[in-house]
N, C-alpha and C positions, 0 to 999 in steps of 0.2 A: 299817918299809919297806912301804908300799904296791904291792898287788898288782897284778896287770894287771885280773883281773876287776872290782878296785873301781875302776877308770878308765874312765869310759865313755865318754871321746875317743880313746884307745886302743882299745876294746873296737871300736867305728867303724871308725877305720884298718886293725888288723886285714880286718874284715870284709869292707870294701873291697879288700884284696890279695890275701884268700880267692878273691874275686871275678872277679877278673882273674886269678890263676891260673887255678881253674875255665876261665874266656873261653878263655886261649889251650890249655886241655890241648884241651876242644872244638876247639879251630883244628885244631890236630893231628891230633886224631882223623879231624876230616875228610877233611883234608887225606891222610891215607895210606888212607881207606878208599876213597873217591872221587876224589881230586886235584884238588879241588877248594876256594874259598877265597874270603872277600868281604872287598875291600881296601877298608876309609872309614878308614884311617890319615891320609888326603894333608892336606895343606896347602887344600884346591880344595872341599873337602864332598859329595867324589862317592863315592858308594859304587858298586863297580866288583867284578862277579863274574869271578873265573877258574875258567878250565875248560880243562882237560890232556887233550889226545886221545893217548896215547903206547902203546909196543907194536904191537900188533894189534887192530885193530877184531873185537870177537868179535860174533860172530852167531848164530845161533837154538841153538846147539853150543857148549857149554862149552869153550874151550881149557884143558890142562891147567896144572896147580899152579904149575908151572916158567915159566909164559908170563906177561910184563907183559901185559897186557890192557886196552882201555877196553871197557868193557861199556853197550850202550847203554838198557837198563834203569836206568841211573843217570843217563846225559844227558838222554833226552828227560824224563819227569818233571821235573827240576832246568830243564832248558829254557823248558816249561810254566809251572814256578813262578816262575821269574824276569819274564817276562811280563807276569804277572799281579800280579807284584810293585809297589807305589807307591814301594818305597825303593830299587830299585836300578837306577841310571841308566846303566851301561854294560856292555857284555860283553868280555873278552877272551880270545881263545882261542890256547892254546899247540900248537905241534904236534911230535911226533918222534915219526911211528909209520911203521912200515912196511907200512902197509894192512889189508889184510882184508877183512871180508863186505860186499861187494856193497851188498844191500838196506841194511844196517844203516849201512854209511857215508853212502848216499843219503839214508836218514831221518834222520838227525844234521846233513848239511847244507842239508836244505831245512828243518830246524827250526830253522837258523842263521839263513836267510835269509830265511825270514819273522816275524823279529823287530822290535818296532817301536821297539826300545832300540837306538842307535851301538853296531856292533860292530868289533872287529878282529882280525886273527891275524896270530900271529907262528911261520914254520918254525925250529923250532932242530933243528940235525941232520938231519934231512929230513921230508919229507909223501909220502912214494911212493904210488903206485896207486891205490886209493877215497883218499887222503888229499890227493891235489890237489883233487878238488869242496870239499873242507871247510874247506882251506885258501881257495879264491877266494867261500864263500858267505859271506862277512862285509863289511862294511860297506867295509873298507881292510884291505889286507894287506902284510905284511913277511914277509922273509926274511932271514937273516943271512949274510952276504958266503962262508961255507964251508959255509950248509945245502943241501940237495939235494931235487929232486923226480924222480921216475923215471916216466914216462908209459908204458905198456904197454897192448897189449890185455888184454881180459877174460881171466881163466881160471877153471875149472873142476876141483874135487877129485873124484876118485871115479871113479863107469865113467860112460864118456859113449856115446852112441847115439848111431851114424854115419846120421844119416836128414836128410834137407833141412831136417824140424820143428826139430832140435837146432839148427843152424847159424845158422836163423831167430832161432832164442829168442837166439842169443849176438849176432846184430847187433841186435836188437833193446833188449839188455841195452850192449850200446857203446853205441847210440845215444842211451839215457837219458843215458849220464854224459857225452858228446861234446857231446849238449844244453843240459847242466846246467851244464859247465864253460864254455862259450863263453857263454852267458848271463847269467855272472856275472864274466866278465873281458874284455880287448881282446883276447884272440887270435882268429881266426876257426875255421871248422867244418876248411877244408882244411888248414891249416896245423898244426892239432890232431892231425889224424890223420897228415900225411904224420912228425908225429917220434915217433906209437904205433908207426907201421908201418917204420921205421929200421932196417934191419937191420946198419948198420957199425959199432955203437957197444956193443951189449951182447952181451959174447963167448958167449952160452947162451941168447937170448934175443932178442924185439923188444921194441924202443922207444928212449927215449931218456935222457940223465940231463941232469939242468938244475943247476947249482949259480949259486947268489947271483944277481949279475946277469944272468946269462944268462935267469934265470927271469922278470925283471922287463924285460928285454930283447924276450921272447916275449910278452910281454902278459899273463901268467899269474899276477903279482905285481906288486902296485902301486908297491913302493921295497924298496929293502934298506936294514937297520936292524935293531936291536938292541931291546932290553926300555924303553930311556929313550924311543927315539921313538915306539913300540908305543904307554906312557902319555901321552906328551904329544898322540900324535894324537888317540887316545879320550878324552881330557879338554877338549879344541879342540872336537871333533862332540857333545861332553855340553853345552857349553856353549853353542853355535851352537844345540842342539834347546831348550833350557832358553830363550836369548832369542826363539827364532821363537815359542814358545810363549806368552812373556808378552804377545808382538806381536800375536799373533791373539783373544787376549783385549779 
């Protein structure tokens, strides 16, 4: 009976499966350390990074143990790197977070949007508060027919000082993201504001809630749509970038 070691077509095959275990335990690992993932499975020879913004946007302050979190010491790096990447030709981004830090959501989406790879985002479940900018700083965006976006004013943790400089620093702090948001979608500046500032709709609370089309209805989302049109749109804009580029050659 001939061994396996004395086989050195077998000994191959093996190594090979070795291989590819290895591959996807890495996927995994990533995958749950970051939530993060590079799809070049398709049929189309795109390689297409995903990137999961879910939880809470944590910012310069550790959220505890218990909290899903996207931390953006992991995005912008991996952001950077993609970039800079020659092999990876699109971005997709997933969303269901119910907001967070201010700063750290701005930096995330304007690291979105000066990207010069097709991007896209898809809201599943919702993009509330900093997670509208990052849902609209992408290239084309979706939302799914029962995801939700919740537009509010700024808020602030802690003790706040009642002085005119404070009140300053918070329209100054709206006015970055009223900016950001309107520049990156078809809703305009008043219309943006007049559904932060809604008081009939959230019973503890200003602003407003958007679900599926209404969001796309408002100019704040491009279509509603699921995970198949999410890839098929970003695989169309990989392909559109890939022939203008042969053309200008």
């Amino acid at each position: 009976m001939q061994s396996f070691y004395s086989n050195p077509k077998r000994g191959v095959s093996m190594s090979d499966k070795d291989k590819k275990i290895d591959e996807e335990k890495h996927r995994s690992e990533k995958i749950e350390e970051t939530g993060q993932v590079t799809l070049d499975k398709n049929g189309k020879s795109h390689t297409i990074h995903l990137i999961t913004v879910i939880g809470e946007v944590e910012g310069h302050d550790n959220l505890g143990n218990n909290s899903k979190t996207t931390k953006y010491e992991h995005i912008l790096p991996e952001l950077a790197a993609i970039e800079d990447s020659g092999n990876i030709d699109g971005v997709l981004i997933l969303l269901n977070t119910m907001g967070g830090d201010v700063e750290a959501g701005l930096a995330i989406a304007e690291m979105i949007a000066s990207l010069s790879k097709p991007t896209v985002s898809l809201v599943l479940g919702g993009s509330h508060s900093i997670g509208v900018p990052i849902a609209v700083s992408t290239d084309y965006s979706f939302i799914v027919p029962t995801g939700t976006m919740v537009i509010h004013p700024v808020r602030m943790n802690g003790m706040v000082i009642g002085v005119p400089q404070t009140f300053d620093y918070f329209r100054q702090i709206q006015n970055r993201i009223t900016g950001f948001v309107c520049s990156h979608c078809k809703i305009n500046k008043g219309r943006f504001e007049e559904l932060m500032m809604e008081t009939g709709v959230l019973t503890k609370d200003v602003g407003t809630i958007l679900v599926g089309e209404e969001a796309v209805a408002e100019g704040i989302i491009n279509e509603t749509g699921g995970i198949n049109k999410a890839m098929d749109k970003l695989h169309t804009m990989i392909d559109k970038k890939k022939k203008t580029k042969q053309n200008n050659k």
